[in-house]
C-alpha positions, 0 to 999 in steps of 0.5 A, a space after each residue: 837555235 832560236 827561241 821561235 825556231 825551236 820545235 814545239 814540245 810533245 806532251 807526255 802520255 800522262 799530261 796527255 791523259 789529264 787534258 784528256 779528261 779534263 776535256 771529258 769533265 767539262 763535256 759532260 758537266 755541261 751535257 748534265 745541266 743542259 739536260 736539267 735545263 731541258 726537263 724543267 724547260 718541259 715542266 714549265 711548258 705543261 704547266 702553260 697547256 703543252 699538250 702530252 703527246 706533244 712533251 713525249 715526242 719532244 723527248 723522244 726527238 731530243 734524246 735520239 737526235 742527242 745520241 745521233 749527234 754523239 754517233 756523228 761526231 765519233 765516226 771513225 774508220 781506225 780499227 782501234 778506234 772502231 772496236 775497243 775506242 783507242 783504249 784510252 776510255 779512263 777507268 770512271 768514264 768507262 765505268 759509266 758506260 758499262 753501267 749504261 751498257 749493263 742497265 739494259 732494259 730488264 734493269 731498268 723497267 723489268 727489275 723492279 716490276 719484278 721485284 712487284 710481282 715477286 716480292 723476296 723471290 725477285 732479290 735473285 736478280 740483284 744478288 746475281 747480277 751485282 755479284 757477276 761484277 765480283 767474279 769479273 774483278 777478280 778471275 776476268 777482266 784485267 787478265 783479259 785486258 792484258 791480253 789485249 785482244 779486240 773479241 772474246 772469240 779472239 781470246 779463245 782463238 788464241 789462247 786455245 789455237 786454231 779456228 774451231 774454238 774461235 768459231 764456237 766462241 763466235 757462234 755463242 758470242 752471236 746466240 746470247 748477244 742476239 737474245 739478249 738484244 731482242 729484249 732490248 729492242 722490244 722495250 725500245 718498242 714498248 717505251 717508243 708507243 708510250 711516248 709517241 701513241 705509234 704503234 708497237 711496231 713503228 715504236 720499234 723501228 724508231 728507236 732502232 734509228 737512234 741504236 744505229 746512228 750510235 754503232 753504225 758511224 762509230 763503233 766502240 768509240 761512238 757508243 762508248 761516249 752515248 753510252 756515259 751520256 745515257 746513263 746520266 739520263 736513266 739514273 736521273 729519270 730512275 731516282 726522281 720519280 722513286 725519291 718523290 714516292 719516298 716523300 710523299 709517303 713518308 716525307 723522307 727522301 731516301 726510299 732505301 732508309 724507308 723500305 722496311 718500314 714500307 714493307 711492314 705497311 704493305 704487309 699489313 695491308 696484304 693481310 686485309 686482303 686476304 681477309 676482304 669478302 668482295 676479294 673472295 667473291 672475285 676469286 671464286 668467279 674466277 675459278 669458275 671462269 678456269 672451269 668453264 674454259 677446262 670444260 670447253 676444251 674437253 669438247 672444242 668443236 661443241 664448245 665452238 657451237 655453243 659459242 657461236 648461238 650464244 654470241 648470236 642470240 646477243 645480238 639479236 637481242 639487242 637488235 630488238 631493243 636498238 631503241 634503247 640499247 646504245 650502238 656502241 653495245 651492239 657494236 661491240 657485240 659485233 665485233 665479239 661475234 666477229 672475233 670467235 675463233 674459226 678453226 677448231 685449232 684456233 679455238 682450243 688455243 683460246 680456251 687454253 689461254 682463257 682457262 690459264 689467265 683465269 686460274 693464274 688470278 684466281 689466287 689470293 693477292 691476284 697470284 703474287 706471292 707475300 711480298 716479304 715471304 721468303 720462299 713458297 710452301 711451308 717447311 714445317 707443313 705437309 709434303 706438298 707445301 714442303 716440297 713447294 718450299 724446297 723447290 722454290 728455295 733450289 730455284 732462288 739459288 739456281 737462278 742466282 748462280 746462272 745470273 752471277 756466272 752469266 754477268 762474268 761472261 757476257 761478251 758485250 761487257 767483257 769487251 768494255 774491259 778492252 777499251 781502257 789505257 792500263 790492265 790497273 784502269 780495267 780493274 778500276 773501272 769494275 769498281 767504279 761499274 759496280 758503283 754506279 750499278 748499284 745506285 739502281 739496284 739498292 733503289 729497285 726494291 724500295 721502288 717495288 714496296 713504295 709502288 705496291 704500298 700506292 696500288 693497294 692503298 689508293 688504287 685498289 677499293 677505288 669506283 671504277 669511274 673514278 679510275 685514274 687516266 693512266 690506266 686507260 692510257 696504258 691499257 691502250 698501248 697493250 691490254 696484256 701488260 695492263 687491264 681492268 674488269 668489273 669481274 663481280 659487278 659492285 663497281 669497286 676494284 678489286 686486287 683481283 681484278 687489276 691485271 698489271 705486267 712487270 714491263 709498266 710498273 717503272 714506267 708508270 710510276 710517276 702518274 702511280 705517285 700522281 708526278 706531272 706528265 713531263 716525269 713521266 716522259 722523263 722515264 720513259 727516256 731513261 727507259 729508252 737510254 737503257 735500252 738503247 745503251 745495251 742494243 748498242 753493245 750487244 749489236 757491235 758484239 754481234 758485227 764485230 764476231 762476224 766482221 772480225 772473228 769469222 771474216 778476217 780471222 778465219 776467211 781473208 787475213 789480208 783484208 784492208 782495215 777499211 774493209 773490216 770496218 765496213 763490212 762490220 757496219 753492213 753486218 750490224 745492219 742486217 742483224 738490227 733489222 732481224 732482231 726488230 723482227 724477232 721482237 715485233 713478235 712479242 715472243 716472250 717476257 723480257 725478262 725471262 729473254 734476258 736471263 736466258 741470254 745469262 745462261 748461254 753465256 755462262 754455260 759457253 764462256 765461263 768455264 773456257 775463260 776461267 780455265 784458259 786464264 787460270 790452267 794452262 793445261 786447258 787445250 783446244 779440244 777441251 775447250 771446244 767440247 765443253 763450250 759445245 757440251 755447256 750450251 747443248 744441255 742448256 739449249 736443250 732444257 729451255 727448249 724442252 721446258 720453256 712454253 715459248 720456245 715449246 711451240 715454237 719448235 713444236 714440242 708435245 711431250 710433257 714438261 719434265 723439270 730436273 730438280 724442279 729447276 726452271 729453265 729460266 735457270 738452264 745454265 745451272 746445268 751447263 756450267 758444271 758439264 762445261 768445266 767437267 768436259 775441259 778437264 776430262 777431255 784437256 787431260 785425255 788429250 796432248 797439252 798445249 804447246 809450250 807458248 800457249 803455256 808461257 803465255 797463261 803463265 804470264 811470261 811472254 803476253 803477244 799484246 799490241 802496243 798501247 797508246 
């Protein structure tokens, strides 16, 4: 045969592998300085009088239109492609994804407003979430991987056989992931009415667009490949606006080598606080506010009376002096009187708000705790303040045990492990998860001190008409997340009289630290990209259960791969829509919907994970017990314990803590039963059969063939 007539050579799988990645090296290598480009681009048009809103809804268009254009381009039908990306995402790429897919937006905006409010108490969230990572190198990731399965549920049905562990796996796999999705949804919201001044609900159903086009089109493929374009997006618009707080204050720009020596300074300045006069007076007239909101609650319907002719008698008097007094008072007097609450229900939910708002600020540092302070109470003082520092203690480790043990469980991030060539890359690309997570996390704390150092140094002692803008603006997209009041009437603000939400202290800080606006927008992107990023996962976590584990699994085997896939993308729609539902109620703290998504999962996957890998006497009625038993107990605390979903559920008894545990905490509880029940019941009951055993011992693994 000729030169010309031979055949064309096929390249190797490992040649193949480096053209791939090349490719994926200049792709992104160009996507960077393009972004760069974009952002100064931006700069340069603020400067020559581009208006706000103008640069917010530039960043909005342009990162959402980006993503769509990624989704558009991965859209795919293959099975393969659809749920695990091919499984050739290399372990760095991969790595990336899942920090994107990790850096949610409790991360990205919640940590470190947590970590302000908090102070020490907040470092839990760090211990827990980075040492969750550990657990998943080394007890789930690569054996999960060598399994080679689409699902979690697909693992427990198969390794536990049957379809009553698979459906329990899909039922858990659904309730974290939708949690834990809703809070994703509400910071789409919240960084979506920064952006573009909408409302909080149009907010919401303009970043749900942008998770869509991602998963809808694509499935894993697609949102693996948006999901390394935002995490180049939020790390940048994470570090720019901490690093020039760095300098700014100290003129270094490494905000991790200058915390301690910001948080000496911000100690020193809580002590002044706690000594300032005009804090005191602030105080006081708080509690005296707590008191008169108790008073009315001991008689409502007389509190209502007397409201009401109060109200009334203000208006009236300004009526009479119209002359002199400006419309906008009386107004607003009309609208007071308007606002009075009309059902003696209605009434007494008021009072209870007011009187537990005042109470909470009625507090030295405006209810936060000493930023370097360790724990609350004293354990040297008397037994009220050592059973405060014993409780305060148990929680810290409670919560960082529920966090660590719910980051080696969560499905939509165990799922990441399936998507890479070789079990070896699936270990990697935990390391390499861990790396680019951590970038965040070390910089979270200085970011808190450096932001806190800001507020009670150039904030607080400032006259009221000489308040930054930013407040204004803030307070405009939420009163409850920022607001302000001359509670002692001197015209100075006090500590105590600047109520700040967590949600806003990152997304705030480049007009914190006096940066240009287009930063500001910067933020908010890498806010959304957080955001969106994880909506992404946990919604195709949530289609994928339904589509594949409950319909093809366990309804129709002999459904067409067409089918499958379309019918995921059906299902990925109608929980999108619910879940922006949920969140357009506001229903709780993103945080707290967070960490309550980390319980679920550890106390329904760990224990069935980590035994179905390590002990192959595990079986079926043990697993599905513990899982029931483990997410039971915990459901159970929250729901009896957490003030949300006490009123939700109508609950009236009072709150009974066991151990003083929070029930941001509850998995503490779960997991132990969970593991206890499997090994209780799995020995009780005949073993698994002797594939399941050979096949937990490694000897014969049903996996599919890798391309």
């Amino acid at each position: 045969m000729s030169e010309r007539a031979k055949p064309p050579q096929r390249l190797s799988a490992a040649a193949q592998s480096r053209v791939f990645r090349a490719r994926l090296n200049r792709v992104y290598g160009w996507y960077s300085g393009g972004f760069i480009v974009f952002v100064v681009a931006l700069a340069i048009l603020e400067q020559r009088g581009m208006p706000r809103s103008w640069i917010g809804f530039t960043f909005l268009i342009v990162t959402l239109g980006l993503y769509a254009g990624i989704g558009i381009m991965s859209r795919t039908t293959d099975t393969a492609e659809y749920y695990v990306a091919g499984r050739r995402v290399p372990a760095v790429y991969n790595g990336m994804a899942t920090g994107a897919d990790w850096m949610s937006a409790a991360s990205f905006i919640g940590l470190a407003g947590t970590l302000y409010l908090s102070g020490y108490g907040g470092l839990a969230f760090i211990l827990g979430w980075t040492g969750g990572y550990c657990l998943v190198a080394l007890l789930l990731a690569p054996y999960l991987r060598k399994f080679g399965q689409f699902t979690i549920p697909d693992f427990l049905g198969e390794r536990y056989g049957g379809h009553a562990a698979r459906a329990v796996g899909m039922f858990a796999a659904i309730l974290c992931s939708f949690t834990y999705v809703v809070a994703q949804i509400y910071g789409v919201g919240l960084i979506s009415t920064r952006l573009t001044g909408v409302a909080f609900e149009i907010g919401i159903f303009l970043g749900l667009g942008g998770i869509l086009v991602c998963s809808f089109l694509g499935g894993m493929r697609a949102v693996t490949w948006t999901q390394v374009a935002q995490y180049i997006i939020l790390i940048v618009a994470y570090m720019v606006p901490v690093v020039w707080l760095s300098v700014k204050q100290t003129g270094v720009p490494l905000p991790q080598a200058v915390y301690g020596y910001q948080l000496e300074k911000v100690s020193e300045r809580e002590r002044a606080l706690l000594a300032d006069p005009r804090e005191q007076e602030v105080i006081d007239i708080l509690r005296r506010q707590a008191d008169e909101a108790a008073d009315k609650l001991r008689n409502v319907p007389a509190a209502m009376v007397a409201d009401r002719a109060a109200a009334e008698a203000r208006l009236a008097e300004l009526k009479t002096r119209s002359d002199l007094v400006p419309l906008a008072q009386i107004q607003a007097a009309e609208r007071s009187l308007a606002a009075l609450p009309p059902t003696e229900a209605e009434a007494a939910r008021a009072y209870e708000k007011a009187r537990a708002s005042a109470d909470a600020r009625a507090r030295p540092l405006a209810g936060m705790p000493p930023h370097a302070a360790q724990f609350s109470g004293d354990p040297d003082g008397d037994a009220a303040d050592r059973q405060a520092y014993t409780e305060s203690r148990r929680n810290f480790l409670a919560l960082v045990f529920c966090l660590m043990i719910g980051t080696a469980a969560l499905p939509h991030i165990l799922m990441r492990y399936y998507t890479t060539p070789t079990v070896k890359e699936a270990r990697e690309s935990v390391t390499w998860s861990l790396l680019f997570i951590v970038l965040l996390y070390i910089t979270a704390p200085a970011l808190a001190v450096l932001v806190k150092f800001e507020v009670f140094n150039n904030l607080v002692g400032t006259s009221f008409e000489q308040l930054p803008t930013w407040i204004a603006s803030w307070a405009k997209v939420d009163p409850g997340l920022l607001s302000v009041s001359d509670i002692n009437r001197d015209g100075v603000l006090q500590l105590a009289e600047l109520k700040i939400g967590g949600d806003i202290i990152v997304l705030a800080t480049p007009e914190i630290g006096g940066l240009p606006y287009v930063v500001s927008g910067m933020v908010a992107a890498g806010g959304l990209a957080a955001a969106l990023s994880t909506a992404d996962g946990l919604l195709l976590t949530i289609a994928n259960a339904l589509s594949h584990d409950l319909y093809y699994k366990m309804i129709d085997p002999n459904a067409s791969t067409a089918r499958r896939v379309t019918l995921s993308k059906m299902l990925l729609l109608v929980v999108a829509l619910a879940a922006a539902y949920v969140a357009a109620q506001k229903p709780a703290d993103i945080l707290f919907l967070v960490s309550a998504a980390f319980s679920f999962a550890a106390a329904a996957f760990f224990p069935a994970l980590v035994l179905g890998v390590f002990w192959k006497r595990a079986n079926g009625p043990g697993a599905v017990l513990g899982m029931v038993a483990g997410l039971g107990i915990t459901s159970y605390y929250m729901v009896m314990n957490q003030p949300w979903l006490r009123k939700v559920f109508g609950i009236e008894q009072p709150i009974e803590l066991w151990f003083g545990i929070l029930p941001i905490s509850a998995g503490v509880f779960g997991v132990p039963l969970g593991f206890a029940v499997i090994v209780l019941v799995s020995l009780l009951t005949p073993p698994p059969g002797p594939r399941v055993q050979a096949l937990v011992e490694g000897l014969r693994y049903p996996r599919p063939p890798v391309p």
